[in-house]
C-alpha positions, -999 to 999 in steps of 0.1 A, spaced: 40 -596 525 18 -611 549 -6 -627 526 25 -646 512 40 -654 546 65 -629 549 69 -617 586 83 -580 575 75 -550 602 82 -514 592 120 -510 605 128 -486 639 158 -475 619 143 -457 593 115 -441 613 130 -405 614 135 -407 575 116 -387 549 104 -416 531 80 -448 524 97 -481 535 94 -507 508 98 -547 514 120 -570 492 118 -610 499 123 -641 483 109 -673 485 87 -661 515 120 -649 533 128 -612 539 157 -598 520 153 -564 531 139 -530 522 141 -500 505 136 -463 516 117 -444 483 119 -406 491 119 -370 477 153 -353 481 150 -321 504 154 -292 485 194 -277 489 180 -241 498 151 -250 518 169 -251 550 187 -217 542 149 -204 534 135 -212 564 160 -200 586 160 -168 569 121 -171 573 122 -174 611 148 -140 610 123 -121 599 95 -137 620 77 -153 599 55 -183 614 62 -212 589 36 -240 588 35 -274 568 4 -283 556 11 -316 537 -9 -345 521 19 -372 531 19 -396 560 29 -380 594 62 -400 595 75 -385 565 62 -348 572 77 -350 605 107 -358 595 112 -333 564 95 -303 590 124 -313 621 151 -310 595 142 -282 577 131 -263 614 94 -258 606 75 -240 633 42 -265 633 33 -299 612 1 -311 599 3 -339 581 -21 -366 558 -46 -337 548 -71 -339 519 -75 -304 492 -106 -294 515 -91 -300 548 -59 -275 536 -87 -250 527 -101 -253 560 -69 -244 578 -58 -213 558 -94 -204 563 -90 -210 604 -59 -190 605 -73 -157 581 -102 -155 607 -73 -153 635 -66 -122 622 -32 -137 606 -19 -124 570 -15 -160 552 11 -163 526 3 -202 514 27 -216 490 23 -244 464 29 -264 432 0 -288 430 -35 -292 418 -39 -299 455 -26 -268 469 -50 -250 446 -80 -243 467 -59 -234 497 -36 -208 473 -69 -185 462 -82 -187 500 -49 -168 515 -39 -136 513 -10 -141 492 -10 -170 472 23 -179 454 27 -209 438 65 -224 425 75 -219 387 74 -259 380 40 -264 399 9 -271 379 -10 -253 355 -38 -251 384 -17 -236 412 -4 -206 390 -38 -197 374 -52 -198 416 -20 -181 431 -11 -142 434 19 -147 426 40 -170 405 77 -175 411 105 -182 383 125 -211 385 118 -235 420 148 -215 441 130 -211 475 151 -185 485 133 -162 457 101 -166 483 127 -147 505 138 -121 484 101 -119 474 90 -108 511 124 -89 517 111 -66 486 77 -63 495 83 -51 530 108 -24 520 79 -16 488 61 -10 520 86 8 542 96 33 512 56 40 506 49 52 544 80 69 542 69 89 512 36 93 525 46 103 559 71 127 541 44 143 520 24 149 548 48 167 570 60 187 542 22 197 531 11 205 568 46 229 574 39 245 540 0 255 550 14 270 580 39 289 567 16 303 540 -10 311 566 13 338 584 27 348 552 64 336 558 61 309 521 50 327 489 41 312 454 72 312 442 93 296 473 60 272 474 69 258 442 107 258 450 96 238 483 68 214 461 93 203 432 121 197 459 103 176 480 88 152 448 126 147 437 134 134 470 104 113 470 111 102 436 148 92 446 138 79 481 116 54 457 143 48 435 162 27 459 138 0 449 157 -4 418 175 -35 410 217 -32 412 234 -44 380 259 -71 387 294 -57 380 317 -86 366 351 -81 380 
């Protein structure tokens, strides 16, 4: 625009929008402009939000201009916001925040995010993302439904939660049994009684992890 005398300056008015401002003139006059941008994901919001319920630090680590990340991490209620960063420099901060002492879940969908997604802990990368993500992530999700990450950690800590549980259980139940049979109070056969109960409760207490079948009313 300048080159052809067009006096056009990036407008105030679209500052706070998630997008790149495009120039339209006409015979060296400036007709206006156009805001080109990615739509915001419907369930992002939702997905963050139920992010921060369950404490979980959410970063944006993003290749696009500040202006735009800013915007798009102020809407959607992202916790920190780095912006205008190359493959390496995304590899570089996982790596910063894994020597913090921090468990890293880094989710992606580009050849970009590829580097970064084999460096965390958990790498997951979305169902449409590239062919280079999935094959560098953990963990590949179905569909691009954001609230799936959710669900995803939602399982995974209650995976966890059941497996101390049974664990702690077996313990408890091992250490009274050893003491009983020292003084003689638990014999073989009340042993075995006690063993087999125990492993069906353990076996149902895991069982809870199974998925509920929709009922259709």
């Amino acid at each position: 625009m300048s080159d052809n005398g067009v006096d056009a300056q990036a407008s105030t008015a679209y500052e706070a929008q998630a997008g790149a401002e495009a120039f339209v003139a006409r015979d060296a006059r400036l007709l206006g402009s156009v805001i080109v941008a990615d739509t915001i994901r419907a369930e992002a919001q939702d997905a963050i939000a139920a992010l921060r319920e369950m404490r979980v630090r959410t970063v944006l680590h993003t290749g696009d201009t500040r202006r735009v990340a800013a915007a798009v991490g102020t809407k959607l209620g992202i916790d920190e916001i780095e912006a205008e960063l190359l493959p390496e420099q995304k590899l570089s901060r996982v790596r910063q925040l894994t020597t913090q002492g921090r468990v890293v879940a880094m989710v992606g969908d580009g050849i970009n995010d590829a580097p970064a997604l084999a460096e965390a802990d958990a790498g997951i990368a979305m169902g449409s993302g590239t062919d280079v993500a999935q094959e560098s992530a953990d963990l590949v999700l179905l569909g691009n439904d954001l609230k799936r990450l959710v669900e995803t950690i939602v399982l995974a800590r209650r995976t966890r939660s059941i497996i101390w549980q049974n664990f702690a259980g077996t313990l408890v139940i091992d250490a009274i049994g050893m003491a009983l049979a020292a003084i003689g109070v638990l014999g073989p056969l009340l042993a075995a009684f006690v063993h087999v109960t125990s492993e069906l409760m353990f076996i149902l207490n895991s069982a809870r992890l199974l998925p509920r079948r929709a009922v259709n009313e």
